[in-house]
N, C-alpha and C positions, 0 to 999 in steps of 0.2 A: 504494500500500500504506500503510495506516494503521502508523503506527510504534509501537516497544514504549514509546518515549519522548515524551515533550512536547517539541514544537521552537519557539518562535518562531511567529508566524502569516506575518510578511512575513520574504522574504530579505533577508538584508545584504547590503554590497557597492555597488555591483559592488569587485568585485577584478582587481587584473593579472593580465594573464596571462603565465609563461614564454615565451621566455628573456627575462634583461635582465643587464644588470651596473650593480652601482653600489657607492657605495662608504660602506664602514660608519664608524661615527665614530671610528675610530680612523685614517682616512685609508686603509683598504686596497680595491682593485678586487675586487666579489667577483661572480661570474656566478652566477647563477640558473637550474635548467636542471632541465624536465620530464623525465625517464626514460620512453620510449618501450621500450625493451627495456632491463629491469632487467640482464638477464645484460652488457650491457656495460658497466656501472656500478659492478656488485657488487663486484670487487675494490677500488674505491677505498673505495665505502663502509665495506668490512669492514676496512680500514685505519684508516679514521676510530674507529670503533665498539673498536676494538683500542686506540688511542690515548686513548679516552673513560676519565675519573677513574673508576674503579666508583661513588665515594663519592657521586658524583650520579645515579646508578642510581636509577631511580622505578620503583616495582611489580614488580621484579625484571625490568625491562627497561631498557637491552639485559642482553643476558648477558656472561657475563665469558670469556675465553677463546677466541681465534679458532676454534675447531672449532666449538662452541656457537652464538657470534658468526653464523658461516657457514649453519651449520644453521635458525638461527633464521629470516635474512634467505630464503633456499631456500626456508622454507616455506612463508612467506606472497609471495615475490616473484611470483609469475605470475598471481594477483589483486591485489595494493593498486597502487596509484596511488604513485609516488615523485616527490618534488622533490628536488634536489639545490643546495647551494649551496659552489659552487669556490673557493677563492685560491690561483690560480695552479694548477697540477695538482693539488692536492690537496682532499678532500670534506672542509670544514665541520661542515657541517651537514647532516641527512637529515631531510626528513618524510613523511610515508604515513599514505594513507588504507588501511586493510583493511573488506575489508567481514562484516560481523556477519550471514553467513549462509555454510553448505557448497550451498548451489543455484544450480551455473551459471548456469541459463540465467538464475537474478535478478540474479546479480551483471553478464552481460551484459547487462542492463535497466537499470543502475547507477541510474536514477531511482527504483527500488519499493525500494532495499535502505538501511538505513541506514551509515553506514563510520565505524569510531572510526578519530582521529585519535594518531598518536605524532610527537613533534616532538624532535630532539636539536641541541646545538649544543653544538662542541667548547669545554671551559673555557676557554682562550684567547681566545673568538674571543664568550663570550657579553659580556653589555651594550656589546654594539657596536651594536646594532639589525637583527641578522643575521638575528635567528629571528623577528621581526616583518616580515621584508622575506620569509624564506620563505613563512612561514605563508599571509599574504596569495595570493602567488603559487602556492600547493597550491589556494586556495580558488576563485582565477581559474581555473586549470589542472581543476579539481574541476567548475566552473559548467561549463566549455567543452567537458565530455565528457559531461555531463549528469547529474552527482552534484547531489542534491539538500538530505540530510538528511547532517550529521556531527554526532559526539560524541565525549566524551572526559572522562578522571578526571585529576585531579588532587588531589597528598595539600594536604588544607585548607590545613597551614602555608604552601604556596610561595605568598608572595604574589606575587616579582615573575610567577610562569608565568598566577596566575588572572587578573592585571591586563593581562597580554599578550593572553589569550583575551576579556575586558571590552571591550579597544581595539577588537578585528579583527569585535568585534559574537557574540561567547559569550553565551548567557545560562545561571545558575545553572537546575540541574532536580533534583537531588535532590541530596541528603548522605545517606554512610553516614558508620560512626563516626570514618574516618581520610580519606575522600575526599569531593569535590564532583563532582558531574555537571554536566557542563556539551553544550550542544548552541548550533547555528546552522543556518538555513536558508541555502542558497547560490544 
């Protein structure tokens, strides 16, 4: 399927693939771990997401409020694709791919569909190199189910999140007036 967006002509990568543990530069063990069945993940994550500063809220994502919080993760969980990153029991960081179409049987084809990407990582735990060691591994975990095209907005100012997407091989595709488009082939 020809995409709505301009992606890259070669893929990046390769990328890891889930699981791994390693340990971020603050010295901590952290596991990395594909969600195969979101439903038994969901409580930790909705923990994580509850505990999330709102003040770093992008695009009015996550939401605020564990009912919300809950509702939100429900309704895109039984199509996106989840990475999880652990310290010790408790969820990190969450990223997910959703896919940018309501037609199963595309989103089954995950190759014809394109999936934006959402990435969070708890304030304590970000410039540690956490959400650099997710992402990668979303995109391994992404390659290895046969996701091909992702993308993703980000508000222009954040520069360290566009430099994060620059590293892992992002390229810039469009600007509107307060965000950048960015895509990658996988």
């Amino acid at each position: 399927m020809a995409g709505t967006r301009p992606y890259p002509d070669e893929p990046a990568g390769p990328f890891p693939s889930p699981p791994t543990t390693t340990e971020d530069r603050e010295g901590r063990s952290i596991e990395i771990r594909a969600t195969n069945d979101f439903a038994e993940t969901l409580e930790d994550v909705v923990e994580m997401y509850v505990a999330f500063d709102p003040t770093d809220r992008a695009q009015g994502i996550p939401p605020t409020g564990e009912s919300r919080i809950r509702n939100w993760l429900e309704t895109i969980a039984e199509e996106s694709v989840n990475v999880v990153a652990y310290h010790g029991e408790d969820v990190v960081a969450h990223a997910m791919l959703v896919p940018d179409t309501d037609d199963p049987s595309a989103i089954e084809a995950r190759s014809d569909v394109e999936w934006e990407l959402a990435i969070f990582v708890l304030q304590e735990y970000q410039r540690a190199g956490i959400g650099t060691k997710l992402l990668e591994h979303l995109l391994g975990h992404a390659s290895d189910i046969g996701i091909e095209q992702v993308w993703l907005t980000v508000e222009r100012w954040n520069n360290p999140a566009i430099a994060l997407y620059e590293r892992v091989g992002f390229e810039a595709t469009g600007t509107e007036s307060f965000e950048q488009e960015m895509a990658i082939r996988v």
